[in-house]
C-alpha positions as CSV (number, residue, x, y, z in Angstrom):
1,X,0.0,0.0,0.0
2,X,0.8,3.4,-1.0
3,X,2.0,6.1,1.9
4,X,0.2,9.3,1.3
5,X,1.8,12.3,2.8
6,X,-0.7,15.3,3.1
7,X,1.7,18.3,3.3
8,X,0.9,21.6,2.9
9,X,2.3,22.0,-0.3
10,X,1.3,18.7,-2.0
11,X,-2.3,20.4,-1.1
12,X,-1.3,23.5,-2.7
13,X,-0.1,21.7,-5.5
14,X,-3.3,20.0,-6.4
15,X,-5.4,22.4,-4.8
16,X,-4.2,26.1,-4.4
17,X,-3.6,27.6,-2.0
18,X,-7.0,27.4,-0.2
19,X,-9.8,24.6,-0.5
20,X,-12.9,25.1,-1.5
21,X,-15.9,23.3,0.1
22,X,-15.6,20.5,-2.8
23,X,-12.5,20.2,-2.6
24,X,-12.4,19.9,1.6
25,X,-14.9,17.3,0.5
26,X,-12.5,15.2,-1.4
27,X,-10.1,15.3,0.8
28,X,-11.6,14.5,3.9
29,X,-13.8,11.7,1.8
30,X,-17.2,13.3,2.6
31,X,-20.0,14.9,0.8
32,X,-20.1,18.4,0.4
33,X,-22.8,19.5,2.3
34,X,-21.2,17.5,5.7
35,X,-18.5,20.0,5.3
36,X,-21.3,22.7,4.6
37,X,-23.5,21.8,8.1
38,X,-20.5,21.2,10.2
39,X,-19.1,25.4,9.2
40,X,-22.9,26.5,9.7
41,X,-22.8,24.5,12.8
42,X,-18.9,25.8,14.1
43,X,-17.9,22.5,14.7
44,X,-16.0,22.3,11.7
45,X,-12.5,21.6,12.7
46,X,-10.4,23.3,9.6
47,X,-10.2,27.2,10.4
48,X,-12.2,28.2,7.5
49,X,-12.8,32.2,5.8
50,X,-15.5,33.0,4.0
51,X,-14.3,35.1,0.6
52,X,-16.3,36.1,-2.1
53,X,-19.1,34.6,-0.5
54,X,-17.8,30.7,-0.4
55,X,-15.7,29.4,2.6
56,X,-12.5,28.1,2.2
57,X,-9.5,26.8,4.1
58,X,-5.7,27.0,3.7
59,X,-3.8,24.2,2.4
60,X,-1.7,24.4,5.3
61,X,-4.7,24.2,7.9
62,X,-5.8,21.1,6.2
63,X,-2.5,19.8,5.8
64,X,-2.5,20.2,10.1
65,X,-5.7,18.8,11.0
66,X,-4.7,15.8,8.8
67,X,-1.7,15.0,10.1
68,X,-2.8,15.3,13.9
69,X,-5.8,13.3,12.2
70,X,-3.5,10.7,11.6
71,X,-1.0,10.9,15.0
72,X,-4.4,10.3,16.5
73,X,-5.5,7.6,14.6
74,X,-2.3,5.6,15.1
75,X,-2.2,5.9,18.3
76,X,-5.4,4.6,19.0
């Protein structure tokens, strides 16, 4: 099985510098409008900015909450 590393700038890469809501989705592997309910809800755990009126996240944020994702994960 293939390691994948999410880093900031393999994000970036694919991405830009900030995610959209679809692509949040198909990173995290859930619909869009989980991602959508959890920001209207603040429990979304990606900071997120609303600009030009869609939200979006930093590649970088994402990159972090996936890789403590993971350091929990294999921990458990």
């Amino acid at each position: 099985m293939q390691e994948v590393k999410f880093t900031a700038d393999a994000l970036a890469e694919k991405y830009g510098a900030v995610l959209s809501t679809e692509n949040l989705a198909e990173v995290l592997g859930v619909k869009k409008t989980t991602i959508q309910q959890a920001i209207s809800r603040e429990t979304f755990q990606i900071p997120v900015a609303k600009i030009g009126g869609k939200w979006v996240a930093l590649a970088y944020d994402v990159a972090v909450y996936l890789s403590n994702a993971r350091v929990v994960f294999n921990a458990a």
